[in-house]
N, C-alpha and C positions, 0 to 999 in steps of 0.2 A: 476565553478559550479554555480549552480542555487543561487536564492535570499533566504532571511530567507521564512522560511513558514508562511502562513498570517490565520489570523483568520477565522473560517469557522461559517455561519449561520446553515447549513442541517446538521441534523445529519448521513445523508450515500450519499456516493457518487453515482451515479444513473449512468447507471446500473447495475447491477451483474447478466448478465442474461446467460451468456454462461457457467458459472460454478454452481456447489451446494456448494462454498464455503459459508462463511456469516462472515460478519462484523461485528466488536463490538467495541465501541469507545473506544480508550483508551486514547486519550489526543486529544487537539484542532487540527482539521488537521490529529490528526493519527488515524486508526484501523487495530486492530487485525485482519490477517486472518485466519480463523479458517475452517478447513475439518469438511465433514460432521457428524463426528464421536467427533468434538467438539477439535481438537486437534489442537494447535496453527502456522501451515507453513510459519509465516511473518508477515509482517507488509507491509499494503499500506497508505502510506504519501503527502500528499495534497501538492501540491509548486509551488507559483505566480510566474510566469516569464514574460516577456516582451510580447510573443503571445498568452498570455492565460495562464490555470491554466495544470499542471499537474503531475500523480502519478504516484512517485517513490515506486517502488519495492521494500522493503528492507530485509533481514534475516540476525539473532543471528549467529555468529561465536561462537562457544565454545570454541575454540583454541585460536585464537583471544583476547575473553572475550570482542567482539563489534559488534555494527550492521554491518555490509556489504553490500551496495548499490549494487542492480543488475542492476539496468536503468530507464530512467524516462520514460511517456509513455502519451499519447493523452488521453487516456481513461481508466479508473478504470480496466473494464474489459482486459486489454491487461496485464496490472499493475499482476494480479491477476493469469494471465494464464504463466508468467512469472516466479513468486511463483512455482506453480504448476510445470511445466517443470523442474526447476532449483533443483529439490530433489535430 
């Protein structure tokens, strides 16, 4: 698995242009993905590796009572559409 997640200056990851989700930070590295109707789908996770930076996908397990990693990805937006698909 990937390296710890590293400290982030921006506050949103650029872009979120193919979906109407929207981000809201919820820790260093992490945000909330939120539908347009304000309703929480995941979390996308910032994570430094060796060729660069990239966001992992993640969603709540209620079964579980844990996050669940769905994949890591080149770009917020893929990250995002991943969320989305994986309902």
């Amino acid at each position: 698995m990937s390296a710890l997640v590293h400290a982030r200056t921006s506050s949103t990851p650029l872009p979120i242009s193919r979906t109407r989700m929207r981000l809201v930070p919820a820790a260093p590295s992490l945000w909330r993905v939120l539908e347009p109707g304000g309703r929480v789908i995941g979390h996308l996770q910032e994570v430094a590796q060796a060729g660069g930076t990239r966001f992992r996908a993640r969603r709540y397990s209620a079964a579980a009572h844990a996050f669940r990693d769905l994949g890591d990805f080149w770009s917020a937006d893929d990250a995002v559409e991943c969320l989305m698909f994986a309902r």
